[in-house]
N, C-alpha and C positions, 0 to 999 in steps of 0.2 A: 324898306326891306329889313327885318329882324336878321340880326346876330345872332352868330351860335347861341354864344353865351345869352341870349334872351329868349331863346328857344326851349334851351335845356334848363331856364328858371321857368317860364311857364309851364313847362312838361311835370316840372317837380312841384309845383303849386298845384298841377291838374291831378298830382299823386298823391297831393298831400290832403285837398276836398274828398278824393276817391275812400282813404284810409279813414275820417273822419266821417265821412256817408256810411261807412261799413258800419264803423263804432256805432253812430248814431242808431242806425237802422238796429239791429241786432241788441242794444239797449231798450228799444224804444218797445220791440216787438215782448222781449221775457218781462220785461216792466208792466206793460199792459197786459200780458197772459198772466200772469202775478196777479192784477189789479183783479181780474175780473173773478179770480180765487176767493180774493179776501173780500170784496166788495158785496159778498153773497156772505160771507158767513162772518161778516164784521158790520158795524154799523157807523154813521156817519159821528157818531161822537167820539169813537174808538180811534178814526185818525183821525178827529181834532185832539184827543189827548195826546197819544203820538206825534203828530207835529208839534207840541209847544214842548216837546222832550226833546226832541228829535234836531229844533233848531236850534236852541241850548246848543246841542252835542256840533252841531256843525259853526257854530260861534267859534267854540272853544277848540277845536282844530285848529281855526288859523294861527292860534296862538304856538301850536307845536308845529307848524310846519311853512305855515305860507312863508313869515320873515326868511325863509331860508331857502325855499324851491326858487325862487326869480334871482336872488342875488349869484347864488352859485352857479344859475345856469349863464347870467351873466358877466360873471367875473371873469376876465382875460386869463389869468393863470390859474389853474386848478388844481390844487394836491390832496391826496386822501383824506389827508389830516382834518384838512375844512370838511370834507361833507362826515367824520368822522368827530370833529366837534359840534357840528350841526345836530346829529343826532342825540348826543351826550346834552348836551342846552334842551333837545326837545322831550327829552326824554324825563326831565327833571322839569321840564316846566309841566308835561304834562301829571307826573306824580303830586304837585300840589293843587293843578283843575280836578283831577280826580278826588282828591280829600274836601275841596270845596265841595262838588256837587253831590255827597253823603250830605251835606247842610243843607246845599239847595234844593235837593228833592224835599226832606221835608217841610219847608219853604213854603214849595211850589203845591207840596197836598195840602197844606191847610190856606194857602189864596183862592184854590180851584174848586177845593171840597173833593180832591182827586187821591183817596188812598193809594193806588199802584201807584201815585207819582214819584213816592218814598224812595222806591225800590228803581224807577223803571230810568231814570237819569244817572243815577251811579251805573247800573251793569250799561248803558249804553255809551256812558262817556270813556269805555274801557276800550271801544274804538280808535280813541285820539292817538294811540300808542300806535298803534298801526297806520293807521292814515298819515302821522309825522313821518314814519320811517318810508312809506308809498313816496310821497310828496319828495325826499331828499333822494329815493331811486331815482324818479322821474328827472331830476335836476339832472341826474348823470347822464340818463337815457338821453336826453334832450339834447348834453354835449356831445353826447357821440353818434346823434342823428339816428338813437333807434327807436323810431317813431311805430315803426310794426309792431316793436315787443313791446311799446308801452298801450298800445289798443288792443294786441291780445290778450295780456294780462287785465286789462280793463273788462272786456267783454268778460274772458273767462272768469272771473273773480265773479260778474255778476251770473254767470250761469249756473256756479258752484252758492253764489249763497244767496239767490232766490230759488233754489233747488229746496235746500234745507228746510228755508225760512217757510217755501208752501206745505213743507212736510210738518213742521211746528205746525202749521195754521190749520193742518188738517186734522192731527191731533189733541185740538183746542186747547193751545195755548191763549189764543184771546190774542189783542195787545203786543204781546211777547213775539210775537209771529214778526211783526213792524218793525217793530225793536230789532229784532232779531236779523233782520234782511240788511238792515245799516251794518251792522256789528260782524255780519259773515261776510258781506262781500266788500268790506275794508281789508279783512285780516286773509281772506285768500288774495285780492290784488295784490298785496304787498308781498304778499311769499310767496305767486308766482314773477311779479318782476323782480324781488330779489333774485330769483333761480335765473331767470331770465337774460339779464343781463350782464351776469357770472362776474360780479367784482362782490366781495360778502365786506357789507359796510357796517360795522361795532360800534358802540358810545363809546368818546372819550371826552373828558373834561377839560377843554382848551379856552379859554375865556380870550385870551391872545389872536386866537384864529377866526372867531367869532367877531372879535373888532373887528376883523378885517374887509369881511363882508358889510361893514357899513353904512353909509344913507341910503343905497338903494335897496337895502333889505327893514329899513324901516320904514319907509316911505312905501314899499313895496306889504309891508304887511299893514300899512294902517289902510291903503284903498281895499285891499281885501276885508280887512276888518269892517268897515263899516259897508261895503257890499253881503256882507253875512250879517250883522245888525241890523242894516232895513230890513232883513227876511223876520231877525227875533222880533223887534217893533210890529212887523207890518203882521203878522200871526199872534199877537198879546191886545193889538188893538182892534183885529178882528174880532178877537174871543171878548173884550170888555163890549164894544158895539151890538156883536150879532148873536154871540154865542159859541158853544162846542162846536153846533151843527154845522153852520154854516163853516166854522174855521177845520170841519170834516169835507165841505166841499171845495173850498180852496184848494186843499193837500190832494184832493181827488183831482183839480185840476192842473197840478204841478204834476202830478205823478203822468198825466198825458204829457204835457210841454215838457216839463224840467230836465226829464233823461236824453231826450232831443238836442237841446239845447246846452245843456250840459257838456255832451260830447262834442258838437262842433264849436260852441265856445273854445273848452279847455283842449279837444286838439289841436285846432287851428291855429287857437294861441301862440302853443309849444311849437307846432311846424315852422311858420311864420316868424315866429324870435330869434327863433337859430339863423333864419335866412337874410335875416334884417340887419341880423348882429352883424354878421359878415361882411354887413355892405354898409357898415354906419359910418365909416373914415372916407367914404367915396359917397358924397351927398348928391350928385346929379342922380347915380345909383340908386339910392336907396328912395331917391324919391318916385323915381322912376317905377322900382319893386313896388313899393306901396300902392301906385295905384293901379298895377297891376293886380297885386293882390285883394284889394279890396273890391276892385270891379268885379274880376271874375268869380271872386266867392260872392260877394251879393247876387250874382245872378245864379249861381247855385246854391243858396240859402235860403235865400229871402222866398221863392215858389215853396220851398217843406213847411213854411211856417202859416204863409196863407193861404197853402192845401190843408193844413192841421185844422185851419181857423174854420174854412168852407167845409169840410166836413164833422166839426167836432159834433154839431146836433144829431147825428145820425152816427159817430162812431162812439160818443161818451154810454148812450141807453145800452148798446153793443154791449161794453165794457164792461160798467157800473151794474145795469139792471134798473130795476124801477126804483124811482125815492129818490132819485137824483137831479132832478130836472133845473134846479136854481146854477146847479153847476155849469150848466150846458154856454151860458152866458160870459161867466169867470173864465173858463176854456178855451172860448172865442180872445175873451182881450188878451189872455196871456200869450196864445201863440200870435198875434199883429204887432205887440209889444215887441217878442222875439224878431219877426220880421225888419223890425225899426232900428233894434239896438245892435244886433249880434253882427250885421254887415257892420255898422257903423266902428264898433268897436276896434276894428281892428287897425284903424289909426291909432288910439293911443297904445294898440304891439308896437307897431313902429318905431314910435317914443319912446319907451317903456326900452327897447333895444338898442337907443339909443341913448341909452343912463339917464331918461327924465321920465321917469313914473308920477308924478307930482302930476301931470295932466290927466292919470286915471283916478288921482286918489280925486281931486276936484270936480273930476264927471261923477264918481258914486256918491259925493258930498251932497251935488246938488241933487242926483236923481232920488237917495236918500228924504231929502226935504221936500224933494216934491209930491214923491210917493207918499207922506203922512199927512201933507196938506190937501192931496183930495182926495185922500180917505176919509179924513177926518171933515172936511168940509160938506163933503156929497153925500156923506152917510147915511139923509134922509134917503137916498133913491133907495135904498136896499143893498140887497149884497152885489149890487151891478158895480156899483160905487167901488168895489175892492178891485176890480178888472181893469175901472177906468184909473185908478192909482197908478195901476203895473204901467197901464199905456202911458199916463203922464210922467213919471219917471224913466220909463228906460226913454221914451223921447224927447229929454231933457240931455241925455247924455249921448243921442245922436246929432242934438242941435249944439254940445258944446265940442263935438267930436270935427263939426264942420267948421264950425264957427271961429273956433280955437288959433291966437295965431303965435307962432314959435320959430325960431329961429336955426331950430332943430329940426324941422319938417321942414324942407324946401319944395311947399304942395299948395299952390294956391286953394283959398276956399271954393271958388267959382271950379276947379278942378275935380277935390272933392267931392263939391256937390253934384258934379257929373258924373263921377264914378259910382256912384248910389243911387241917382234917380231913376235911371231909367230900370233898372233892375225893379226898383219901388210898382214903378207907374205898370209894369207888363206884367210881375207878378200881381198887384190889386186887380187887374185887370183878369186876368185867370182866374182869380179865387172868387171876382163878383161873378165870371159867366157858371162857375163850376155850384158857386152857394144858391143860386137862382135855377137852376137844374135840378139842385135836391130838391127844393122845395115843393116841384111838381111831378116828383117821380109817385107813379103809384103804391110802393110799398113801403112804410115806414118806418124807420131804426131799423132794416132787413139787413144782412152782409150783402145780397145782389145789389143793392143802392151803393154801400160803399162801395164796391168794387168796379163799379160804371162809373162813378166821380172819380175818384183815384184816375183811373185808364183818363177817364175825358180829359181832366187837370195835366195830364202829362200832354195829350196829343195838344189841349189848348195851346200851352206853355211852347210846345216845340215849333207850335206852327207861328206862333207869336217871336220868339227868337229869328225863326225864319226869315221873316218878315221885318224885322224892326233891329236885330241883333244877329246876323247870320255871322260874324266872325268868332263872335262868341258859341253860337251851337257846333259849328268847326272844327274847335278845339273842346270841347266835351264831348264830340264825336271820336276826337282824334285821341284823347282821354278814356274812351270805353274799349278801344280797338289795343290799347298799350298798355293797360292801367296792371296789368299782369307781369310787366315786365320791367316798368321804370321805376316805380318808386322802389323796388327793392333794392334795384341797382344803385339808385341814387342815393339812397341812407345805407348803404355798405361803403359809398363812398367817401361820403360823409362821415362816420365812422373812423375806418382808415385813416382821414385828415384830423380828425379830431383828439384821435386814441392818444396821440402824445403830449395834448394837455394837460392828462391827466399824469401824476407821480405822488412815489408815494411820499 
């Protein structure tokens, strides 16, 4: 028999998938209306140039913001001061990436033979400013459990600057259009969750305060950092192996996955940290939470990725249009990779909330090396070879996520590994009957094909829950029926309890 208190943390974990599926879905949808804009009036080398810019710029973010989003969201006492010298440190580290990358663009046009490179890395690394300042709201929102304002502001940041960016693109900007959709919907996120969450946070110069967020905000920005490096590597050795082209279909097929994944990563994350944080001095607790929460997000994950996967042949031609067809394959491993990784991950949250990030920076160390060694090994296949990388790295850091053992988890592996497989096993099983469907539907790359996979993929999954996981469709039943009314509840109240950690 569940306890209250185990009722009203499942309810707020069922609120917290609910808020992250919205994100997701609604990223996922102006991302690909976007795509199918430029995808027609740009060409597959146009974002390979774009990406090897583009992941430069997202490198050099972590440097202005990551060290400082986890620690402060995790630091026990909170005062202005720190996320007011967080900004001051970001703001100043990001003024000397920005006078680098005036060097590195021209750098990067004469390795490439790419003249707009000159120009197109300085104006996009003008981002970093705002993304640091996005990153150190989110740190606040996160203590005060305002997880709605930090997915509105998400969402709406990308409604306002892929608005723009297809307005650039339609006006043939070229390139700039690309450029451009990073660069707009950093700087409105960040000035609508500033507004948002009504505390107006200033640089100031505290070197003092900045200590104080120490190991965990270094240790915390070095797994980030090298999780944003496999992308520079993994995009630099594409382009020396394949080419522009092909490193134009990679980006085509990030741009299906990545905003997906994106969002239920880096929500989930945030939801999940605050809730974990709460319960780290009470270890039967937290262990307890954990596989809670990884259960039942894997079984609400892990089907979006292997329904991406079973329909991307039939929704990428949709998208893209013709000339894309190498992709259709890079698309498939990306979203089974996500399937693999993104449930997994959220054990080292757990860690990571529990002041030992050291166990994530060691899953991207490895998946990092794993992902360069079958690229670079399997190269002959072709560009399939780049797909099967994603798959062998993020599944290097699901097998160290189980594998892993800590004295700060009290979660057996054999536990673990139970709270992940079966989610594994019913959603593979969905996405073979749903990819084996397409293949003998009569009308090809149609939207009626999609939209009869989609439909089947859901009724498959439910009926398969049904049947194999009925406590679990129960409570995502019981999740659709409430989802309106508890998570607001619950991050108002959460708020409330939080608000007085913060002074000035």
């Amino acid at each position: 028999m569940k306890t209250k208190r185990q009722k009203n943390a499942e309810r707020r974990l069922l609120g917290w998938i609910g808020w992250a599926g919205f994100d997701a879905i609604g990223r996922l949808a102006l991302l690909t209306g976007s795509t199918v804009v430029f995808s027609r009036l740009l060409s597959p080398r146009d974002f390979g140039v774009t990406a090897l810019a583009l992941t430069i710029v997202a490198v050099a973010s972590v440097f202005v913001g990551m060290p400082f989003e986890e620690a402060l969201t995790q630091r026990r006492g909170l005062r202005m001061i720190h996320l007011r010298a967080a900004l001051g440190a970001s703001w100043l580290i990001g003024s000397v990436i920005l006078v680098l990358s005036i060097f590195g663009g021209w750098l990067l046009a004469r390795l490439y033979g790419q003249p707009e490179m000159r120009y197109l890395l300085p104006i996009a690394m003008i981002s970093i400013f705002f993304s640091g300042h996005s990153d150190i709201a989110t740190a606040l929102a996160r203590r005060l459990r305002r997880f709605n304002d930090v997915a509105y502001a998400t969402l709406t940041g990308h409604v306002v600057g892929i608005a723009l960016s297809l307005l650039l693109a339609l006006l043939g900007a070229g390139v700039w259009s690309l450029v451009g959709q990073r660069l707009l919907v950093v700087v409105a996120r960040a000035v609508i969750l500033q507004y948002r969450i009504g505390f107006l946070i200033l640089p100031r110069w505290s070197p003092a305060h900045i200590g104080q967020l120490g190991r965990f905000a270094g240790l915390s920005f070095l797994s980030r950092l090298t999780e944003n490096v496999t992308y520079l590597a993994f995009n630099n050795v594409v382009e020396v192996y394949f080419g522009l082209t092909v490193l134009g279909y990679v980006n085509m097929a990030m741009r299906l996955i990545e905003p997906i994944r994106g969002a239920i990563a880096a929500t989930g994350h945030n939801l999940a940290f605050s809730f974990f944080a709460s319960a780290s001095r009470d270890r039967p607790r937290h262990a307890q939470l954990a596989e809670t929460v990884v259960s039942r997000s894997a079984f609400a994950i892990v089907p979006v990725f292997v329904g991406m996967a079973a329909v991307a042949p039939v929704l990428l031609p949709i998208v893209a249009g013709p000339g894309w067809d190498d992709a259709v394959g890079i698309t498939i491993c990306f979203a089974i990779a996500g399937a693999i990784a993104v449930p997994a991950c959220f054990i080292f949250t757990a860690l990571s909330a529990n002041a030992r990030p050291e166990f994530g920076l060691l899953s991207t160390l490895a998946s990092f090396a794993a992902t360069v060694f079958v690229l670079v090994s399997a190269s002959s296949l072709g560009p399939i070879s780049v797909g099967m990388s994603r798959i062998a790295g993020d599944a290097t850091q699901a097998v160290i996520a189980i594998g892993l053992s800590s004295p700060s988890l009290s979660w057996s592996r054999s536990s673990r590994l139970a709270a992940l497989s079966p989610a594994w096993m019913l959603g593979g099983a969905m996405g073979l009957i749903v990819a084996q469907f397409g293949a003998v539907l009569p009308f090809v790359n149609r939207l009626p094909n999609l939209a009869v996979m989609v439909l089947l993929g859901v009724g498959v999954y439910a009926l398969l829950l049904a049947v194999f996981a009925r406590p679990t469709l129960r409570s995502f039943t019981a999740m659709l029926r409430s989802h309106g009314r508890n998570p607001a509840a619950d991050a108002s109240s959460g708020a409330a309890k939080n608000c007085a950690t913060l002074s000035p």
